[in-house]
C-alpha atoms as a printed R data frame, in Angstrom:
   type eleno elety resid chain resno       x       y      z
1  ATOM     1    CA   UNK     A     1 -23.947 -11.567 10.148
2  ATOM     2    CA   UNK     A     2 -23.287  -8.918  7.832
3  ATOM     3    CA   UNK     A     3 -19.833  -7.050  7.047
4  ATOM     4    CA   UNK     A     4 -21.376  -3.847  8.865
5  ATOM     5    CA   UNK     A     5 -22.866  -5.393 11.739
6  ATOM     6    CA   UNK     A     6 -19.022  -7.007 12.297
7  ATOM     7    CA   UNK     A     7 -17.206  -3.432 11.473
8  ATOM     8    CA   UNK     A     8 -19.134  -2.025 14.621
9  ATOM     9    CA   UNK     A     9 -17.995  -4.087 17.066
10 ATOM    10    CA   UNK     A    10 -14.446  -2.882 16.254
11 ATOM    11    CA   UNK     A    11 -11.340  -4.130 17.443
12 ATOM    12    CA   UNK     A    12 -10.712  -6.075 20.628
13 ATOM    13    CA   UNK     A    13  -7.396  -5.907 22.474
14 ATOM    14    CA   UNK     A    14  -7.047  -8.619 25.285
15 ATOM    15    CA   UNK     A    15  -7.307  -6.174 28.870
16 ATOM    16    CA   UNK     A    16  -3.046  -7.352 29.430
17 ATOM    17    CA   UNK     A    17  -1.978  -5.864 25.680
18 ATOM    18    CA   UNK     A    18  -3.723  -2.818 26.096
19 ATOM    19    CA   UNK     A    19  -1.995  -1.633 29.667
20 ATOM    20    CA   UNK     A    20   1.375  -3.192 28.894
21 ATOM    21    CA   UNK     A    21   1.627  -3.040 25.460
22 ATOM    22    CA   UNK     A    22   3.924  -5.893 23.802
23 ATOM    23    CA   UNK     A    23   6.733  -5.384 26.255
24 ATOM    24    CA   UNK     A    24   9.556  -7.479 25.013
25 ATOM    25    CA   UNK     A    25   7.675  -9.958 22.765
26 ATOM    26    CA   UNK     A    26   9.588 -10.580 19.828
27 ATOM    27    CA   UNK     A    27   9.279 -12.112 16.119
28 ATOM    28    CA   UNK     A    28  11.752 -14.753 15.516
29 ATOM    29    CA   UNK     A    29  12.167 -14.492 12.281
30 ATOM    30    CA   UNK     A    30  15.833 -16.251  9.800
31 ATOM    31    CA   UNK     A    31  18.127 -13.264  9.940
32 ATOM    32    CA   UNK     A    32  18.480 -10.298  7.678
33 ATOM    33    CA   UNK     A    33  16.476  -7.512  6.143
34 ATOM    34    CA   UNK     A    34  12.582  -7.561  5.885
35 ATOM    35    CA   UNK     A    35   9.986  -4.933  4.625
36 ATOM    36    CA   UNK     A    36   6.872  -4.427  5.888
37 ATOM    37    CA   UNK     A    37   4.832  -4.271  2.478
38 ATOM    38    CA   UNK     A    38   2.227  -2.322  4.395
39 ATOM    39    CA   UNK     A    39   4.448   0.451  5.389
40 ATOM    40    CA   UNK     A    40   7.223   0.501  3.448
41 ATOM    41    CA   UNK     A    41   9.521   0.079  6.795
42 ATOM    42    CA   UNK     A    42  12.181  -2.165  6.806
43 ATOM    43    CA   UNK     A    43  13.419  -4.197  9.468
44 ATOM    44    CA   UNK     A    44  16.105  -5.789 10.528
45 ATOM    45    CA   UNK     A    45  16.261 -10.107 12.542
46 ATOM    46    CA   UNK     A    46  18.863 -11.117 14.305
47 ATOM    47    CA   UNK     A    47  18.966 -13.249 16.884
48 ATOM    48    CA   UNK     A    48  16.673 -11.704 19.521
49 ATOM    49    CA   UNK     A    49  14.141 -11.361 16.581
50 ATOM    50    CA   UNK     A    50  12.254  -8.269 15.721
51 ATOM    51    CA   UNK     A    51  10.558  -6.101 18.516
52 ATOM    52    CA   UNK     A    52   6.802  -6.695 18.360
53 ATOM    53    CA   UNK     A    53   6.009  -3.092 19.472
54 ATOM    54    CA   UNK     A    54   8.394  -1.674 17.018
55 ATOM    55    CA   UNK     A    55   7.303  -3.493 14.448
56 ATOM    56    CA   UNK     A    56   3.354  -2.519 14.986
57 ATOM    57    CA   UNK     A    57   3.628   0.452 15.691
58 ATOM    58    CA   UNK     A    58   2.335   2.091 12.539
59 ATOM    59    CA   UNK     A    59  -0.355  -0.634 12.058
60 ATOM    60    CA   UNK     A    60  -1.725  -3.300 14.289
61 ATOM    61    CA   UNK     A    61  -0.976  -5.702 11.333
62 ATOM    62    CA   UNK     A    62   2.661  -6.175  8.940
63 ATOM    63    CA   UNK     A    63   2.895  -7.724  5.758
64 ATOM    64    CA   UNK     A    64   6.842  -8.829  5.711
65 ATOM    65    CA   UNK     A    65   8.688  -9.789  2.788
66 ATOM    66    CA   UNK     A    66  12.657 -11.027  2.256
67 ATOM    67    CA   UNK     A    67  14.173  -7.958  1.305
């Protein structure tokens, strides 16, 4: 399989993501400040974690860092 023939089958969302979206699903991650090194956003754990659909909503991916 090559690189292209991959690219054109695009992205797959399961059928339950893409009608609901991430609905409360949350990161746990140790409290305190992280930054997505993607988008330059930073973010903020406590205890109920980091909203999923927050966090993606620029990109489908983040990159986080202590910070």
């Amino acid at each position: 399989m090559t690189a292209a023939a991959w690219w054109s089958w695009g992205p797959r969302l399961p059928a339950a993501l893409g009608l609901d979206g991430w609905g409360d699903t949350a990161l746990h991650l140790l409290n305190g400040a992280w930054e997505d090194l993607l988008t330059g956003a930073r973010v903020v754990s406590d205890v109920a974690g980091i909203a999923v659909d927050a966090l993606l909503s620029r990109l489908p991916v983040a990159l986080l860092v202590r910070g």
